[in-house]
N, C-alpha and C positions, 0 to 999 in steps of 0.2 A: 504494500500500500504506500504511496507517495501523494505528494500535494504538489498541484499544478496549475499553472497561473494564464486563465484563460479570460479573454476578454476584459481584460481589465481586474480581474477578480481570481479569487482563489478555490478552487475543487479539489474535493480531496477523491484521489479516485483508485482503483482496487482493480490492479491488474493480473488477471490469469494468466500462465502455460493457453496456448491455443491449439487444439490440435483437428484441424479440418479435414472430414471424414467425408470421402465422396462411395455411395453404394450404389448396386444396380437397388429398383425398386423392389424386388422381391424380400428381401431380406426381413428379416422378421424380430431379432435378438438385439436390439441395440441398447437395451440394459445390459446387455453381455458387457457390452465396451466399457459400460461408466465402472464395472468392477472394477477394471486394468488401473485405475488413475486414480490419485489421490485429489483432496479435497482443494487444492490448490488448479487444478486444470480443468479446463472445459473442450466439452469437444461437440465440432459443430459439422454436423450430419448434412448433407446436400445428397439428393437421390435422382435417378436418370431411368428411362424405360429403353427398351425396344421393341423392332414390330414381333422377334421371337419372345416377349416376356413370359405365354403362359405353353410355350414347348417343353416337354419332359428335358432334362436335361443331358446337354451330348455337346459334343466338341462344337459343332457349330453353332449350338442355342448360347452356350459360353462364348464364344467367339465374338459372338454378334457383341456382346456388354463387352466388349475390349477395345469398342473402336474410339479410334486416338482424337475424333472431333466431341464426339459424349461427353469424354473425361475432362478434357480440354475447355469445354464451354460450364462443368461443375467446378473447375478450377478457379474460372474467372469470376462463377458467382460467388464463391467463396474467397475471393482477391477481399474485398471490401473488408472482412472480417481482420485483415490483416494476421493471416495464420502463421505461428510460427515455424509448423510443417504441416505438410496434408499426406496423406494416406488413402490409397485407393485399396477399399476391402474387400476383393474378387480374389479368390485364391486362383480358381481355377481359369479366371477369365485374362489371368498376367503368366499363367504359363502353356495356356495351352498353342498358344502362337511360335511357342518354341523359345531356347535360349537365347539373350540377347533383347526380346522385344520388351519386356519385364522393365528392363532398363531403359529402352526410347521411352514406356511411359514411363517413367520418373520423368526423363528430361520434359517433354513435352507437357506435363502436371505443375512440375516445378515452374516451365515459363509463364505460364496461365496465370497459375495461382500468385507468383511470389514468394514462392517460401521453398525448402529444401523438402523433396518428394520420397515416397517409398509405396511398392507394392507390396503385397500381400508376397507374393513369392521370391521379388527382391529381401525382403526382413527374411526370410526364412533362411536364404543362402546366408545372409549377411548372419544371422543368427547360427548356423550350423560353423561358422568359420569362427566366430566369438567365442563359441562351447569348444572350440577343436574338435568337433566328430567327422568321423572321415563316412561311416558306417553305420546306416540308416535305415530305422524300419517306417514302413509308412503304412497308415490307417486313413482311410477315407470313407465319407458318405457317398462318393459319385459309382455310380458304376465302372463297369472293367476298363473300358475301351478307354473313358477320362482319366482317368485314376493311372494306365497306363504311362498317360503323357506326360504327367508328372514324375513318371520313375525315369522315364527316357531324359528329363529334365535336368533331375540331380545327376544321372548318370553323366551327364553330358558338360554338368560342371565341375564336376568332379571326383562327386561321393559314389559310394555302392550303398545299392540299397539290398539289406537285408532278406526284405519281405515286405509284399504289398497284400492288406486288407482290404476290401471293400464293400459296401453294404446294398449297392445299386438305390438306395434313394433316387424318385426322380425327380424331387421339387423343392425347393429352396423351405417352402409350408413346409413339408414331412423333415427339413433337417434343422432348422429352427426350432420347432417343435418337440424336436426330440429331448426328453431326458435326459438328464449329464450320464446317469449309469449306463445310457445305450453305448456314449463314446468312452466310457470307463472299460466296458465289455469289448470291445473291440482294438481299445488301445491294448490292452492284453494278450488277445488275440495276436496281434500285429506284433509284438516283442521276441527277439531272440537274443538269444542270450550274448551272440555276438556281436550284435549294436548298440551304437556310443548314445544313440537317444530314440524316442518313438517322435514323430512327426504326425502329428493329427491335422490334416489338409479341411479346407473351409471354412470360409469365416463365419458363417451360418452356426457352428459348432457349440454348446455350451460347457465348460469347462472349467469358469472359473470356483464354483462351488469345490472341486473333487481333486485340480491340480497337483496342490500341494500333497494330498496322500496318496494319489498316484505316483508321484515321482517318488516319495519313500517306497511306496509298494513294489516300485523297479527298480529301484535305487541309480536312478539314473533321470535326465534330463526330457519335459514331453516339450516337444516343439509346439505348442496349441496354436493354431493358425490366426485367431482374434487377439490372443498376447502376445504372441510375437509381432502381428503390425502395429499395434499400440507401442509396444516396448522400441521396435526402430524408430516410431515417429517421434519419439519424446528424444530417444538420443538426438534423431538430428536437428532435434527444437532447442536442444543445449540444456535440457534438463536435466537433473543429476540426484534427482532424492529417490532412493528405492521405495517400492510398492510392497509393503509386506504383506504374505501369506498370499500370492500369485505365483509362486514356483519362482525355478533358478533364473532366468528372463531376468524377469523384473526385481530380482535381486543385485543384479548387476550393472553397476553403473559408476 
């Protein structure tokens, strides 16, 4: 809080962490996010359709929320707010275009918006490299064929991935929706004993309830796909207070 001298006159006024949140419209869990963050930051939600919005879910119904004028024009309306980072929360809609395009949207977010960018699968990599895991198991709500694209993903930056779960969900409602013990049961599933962490793909996921005793229960790190893009945007906002009781993420800083 500081006192600022406007108009002639003095305001005292009460600045937050900004962390501007661009979603396709379906998404449903946005009390998910405000867990991630402590009582000093705000985060401000902008949402976007397309003409695939009510398509079961498939490489090219994600596809379509990826296009780089969408995000780009939730950017700009989110410029105003003056954000300190923005975050685009599409897991599967930033990698299914392949390695590489994750990162144009950042750039292309980043220029809109004015603030330093991250995708939902940019934080993930950025976050598997922070942990040092080379060795990756992955749990997802999308079915085979998506769920694929993301192993071809990590593989292709670098990691191996252990093992891939999937639950074939086909709608953002049914993964929203779901109960945390559904991704409790399946992050388990998805574990081997030879991987440095479980990676739970979708920001749609709930998880911040059960995190922390999942990770005791594998004694090991869950990459959850809605804390780790909250956890990069706040890094790249210059934030620096940890999140207690959100797993090893958000402990780190």
């Amino acid at each position: 809080m500081y006192v600022e001298k406007i108009a002639g006159g003095m305001m005292e006024r009460f600045e937050r962490t900004r962390i501007g949140i661009i979603t396709p419209d379906d998404a449903v869990n946005d009390d998910e996010y405000w867990q991630y963050v402590n009582d000093d930051v705000t985060l401000l939600i902008d949402r976007y359709r397309t003409p695939s919005r009510f398509d079961p879910i498939s490489s090219q119904m994600v596809a379509a929320y990826g296009d780089f004028h969408l995000l780009e024009d939730c950017a700009e309306t989110l410029r105003i707010t003056r954000p300190h980072a923005l975050a685009f929360f599409c897991n599967s809609c930033s990698f299914v275009h392949g390695v590489g395009v994750d990162r144009e949207m950042c750039e292309r977010i980043s220029q809109a918006g004015g603030a330093p960018a991250t995708t939902t699968t940019s934080a993930e990599v950025d976050a598997l490299h922070a942990l040092r895991a080379r060795r990756v198991a992955i749990a997802a709500p999308y079915n085979e064929e998506v769920t694929l694209k993301l192993k071809c993903f990590l593989n292709q930056s670098g990691f191996t991935v252990t093992s891939v779960k999937c639950l074939g969900l086909k709608a953002e409602w049914d993964i929203g929706n779901a109960a945390p013990s559904v991704w409790r049961q399946l992050i388990k599933e998805a574990d081997t004993p030879d991987s440095d962490c479980v990676l739970l793909a979708c920001t749609g996921v709930r998880t911040a309830a059960i995190i922390e005793d999942v990770e005791a229960e594998l004694q090991k790190p869950l990459v959850s796909a809605p804390a780790v893009t909250i956890w990069r945007a706040l890094r790249l906002a210059g934030y620096a207070r940890p999140v207690k009781h959100r797993g090893t993420l958000l402990r780190k800083f």
